[in-house]
C-alpha positions as CSV (number, residue, x, y, z in Angstrom):
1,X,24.6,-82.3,-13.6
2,X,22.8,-86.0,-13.8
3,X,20.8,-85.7,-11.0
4,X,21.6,-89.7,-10.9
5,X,24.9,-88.6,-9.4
6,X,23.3,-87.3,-6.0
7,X,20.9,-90.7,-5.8
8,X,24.1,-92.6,-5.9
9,X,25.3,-91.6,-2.9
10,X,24.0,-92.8,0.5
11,X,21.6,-90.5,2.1
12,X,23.1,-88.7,5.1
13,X,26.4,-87.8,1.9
14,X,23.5,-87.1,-0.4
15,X,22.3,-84.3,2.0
16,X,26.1,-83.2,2.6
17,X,26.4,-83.0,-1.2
18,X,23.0,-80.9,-1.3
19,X,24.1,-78.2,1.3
20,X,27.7,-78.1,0.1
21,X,26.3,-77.5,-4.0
22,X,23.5,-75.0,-2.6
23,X,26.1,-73.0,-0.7
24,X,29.3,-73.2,-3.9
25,X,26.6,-73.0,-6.6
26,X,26.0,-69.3,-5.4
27,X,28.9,-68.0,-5.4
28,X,29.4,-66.0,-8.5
29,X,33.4,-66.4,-8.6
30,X,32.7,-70.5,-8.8
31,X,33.2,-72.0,-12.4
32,X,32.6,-75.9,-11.2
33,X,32.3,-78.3,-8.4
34,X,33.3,-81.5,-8.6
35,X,31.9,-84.3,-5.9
36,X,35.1,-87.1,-5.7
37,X,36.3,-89.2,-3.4
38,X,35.8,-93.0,-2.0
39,X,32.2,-91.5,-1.4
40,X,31.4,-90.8,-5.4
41,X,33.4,-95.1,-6.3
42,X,31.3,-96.7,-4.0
43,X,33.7,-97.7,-1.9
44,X,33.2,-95.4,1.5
45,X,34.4,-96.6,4.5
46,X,32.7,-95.8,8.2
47,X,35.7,-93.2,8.8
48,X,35.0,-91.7,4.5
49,X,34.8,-87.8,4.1
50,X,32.9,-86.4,1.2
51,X,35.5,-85.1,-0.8
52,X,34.6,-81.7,-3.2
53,X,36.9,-80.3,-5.8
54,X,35.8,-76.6,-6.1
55,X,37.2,-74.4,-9.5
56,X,37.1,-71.1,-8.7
57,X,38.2,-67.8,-10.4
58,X,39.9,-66.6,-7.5
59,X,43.4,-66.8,-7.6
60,X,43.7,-68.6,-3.4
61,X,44.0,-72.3,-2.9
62,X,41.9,-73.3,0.4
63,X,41.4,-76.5,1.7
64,X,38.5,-76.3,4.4
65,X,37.9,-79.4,6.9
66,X,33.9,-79.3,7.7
67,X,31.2,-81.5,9.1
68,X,27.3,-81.0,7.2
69,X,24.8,-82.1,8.8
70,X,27.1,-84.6,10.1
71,X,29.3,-86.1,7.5
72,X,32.7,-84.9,7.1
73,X,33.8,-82.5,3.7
74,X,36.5,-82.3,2.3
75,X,36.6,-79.0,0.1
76,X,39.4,-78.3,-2.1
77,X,39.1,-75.0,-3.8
78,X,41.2,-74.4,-6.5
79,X,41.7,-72.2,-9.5
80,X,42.0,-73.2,-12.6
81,X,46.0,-72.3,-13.2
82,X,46.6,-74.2,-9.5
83,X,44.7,-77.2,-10.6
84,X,46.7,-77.1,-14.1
85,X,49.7,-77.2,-11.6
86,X,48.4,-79.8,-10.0
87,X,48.1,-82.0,-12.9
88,X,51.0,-81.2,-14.5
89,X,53.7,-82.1,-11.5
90,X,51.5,-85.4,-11.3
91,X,49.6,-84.7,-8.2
92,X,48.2,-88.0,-8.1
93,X,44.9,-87.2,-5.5
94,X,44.5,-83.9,-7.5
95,X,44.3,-86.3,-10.7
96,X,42.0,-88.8,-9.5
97,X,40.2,-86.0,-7.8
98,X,39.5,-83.9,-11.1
99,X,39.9,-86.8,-13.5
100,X,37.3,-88.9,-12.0
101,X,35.1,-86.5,-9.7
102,X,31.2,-86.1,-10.8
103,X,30.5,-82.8,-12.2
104,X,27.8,-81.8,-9.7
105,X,27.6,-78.0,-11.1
106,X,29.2,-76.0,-13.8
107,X,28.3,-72.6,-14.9
């Protein structure tokens, strides 16, 4: 990853994005993750989640709803054949998501 990406983003989403990459990083069935969102384009809002696009091997979709150290996530965990879904019936949050999401970690 450019570690420009994580100086990008304000400081209490910087830390978010820092506990959220420790903790997917790990896990030896995740192939990428992806920080996206209003967050990553500069244009965040007071009410703005951190929005994370996680490509897994496993075969489950999960969306998870989570505060770190107090900012909301957003995690959208995804395989590779649902994201390819996703794209291909025009999912237009799951393009912008994947099409314009910072690669924070691939293996």
């Amino acid at each position: 990853m450019d570690p420009t990406y994580l100086d990008r983003l304000p400081p209490p989403y910087r830390r978010a994005a820092q506990a959220i990459l420790a903790q997917y990083s790990a896990r030896p069935d995740v192939l990428a993750v992806l920080l996206t969102g209003s967050v990553t384009r500069g244009q965040a809002g007071p009410m703005s989640d951190l929005d994370v696009w996680v490509l897994t091997e496993a075969p489950a979709r999960i969306r998870r709803s989570l505060v770190v150290d107090g900012v909301p996530v957003e995690v959208f965990y995804n395989s590779p054949a649902w994201t390819a879904r996703y794209l291909a019936q025009g999912d237009v949050s799951a393009m912008n998501m994947v099409g314009y999401g910072w690669p924070a970690y691939i293996r």
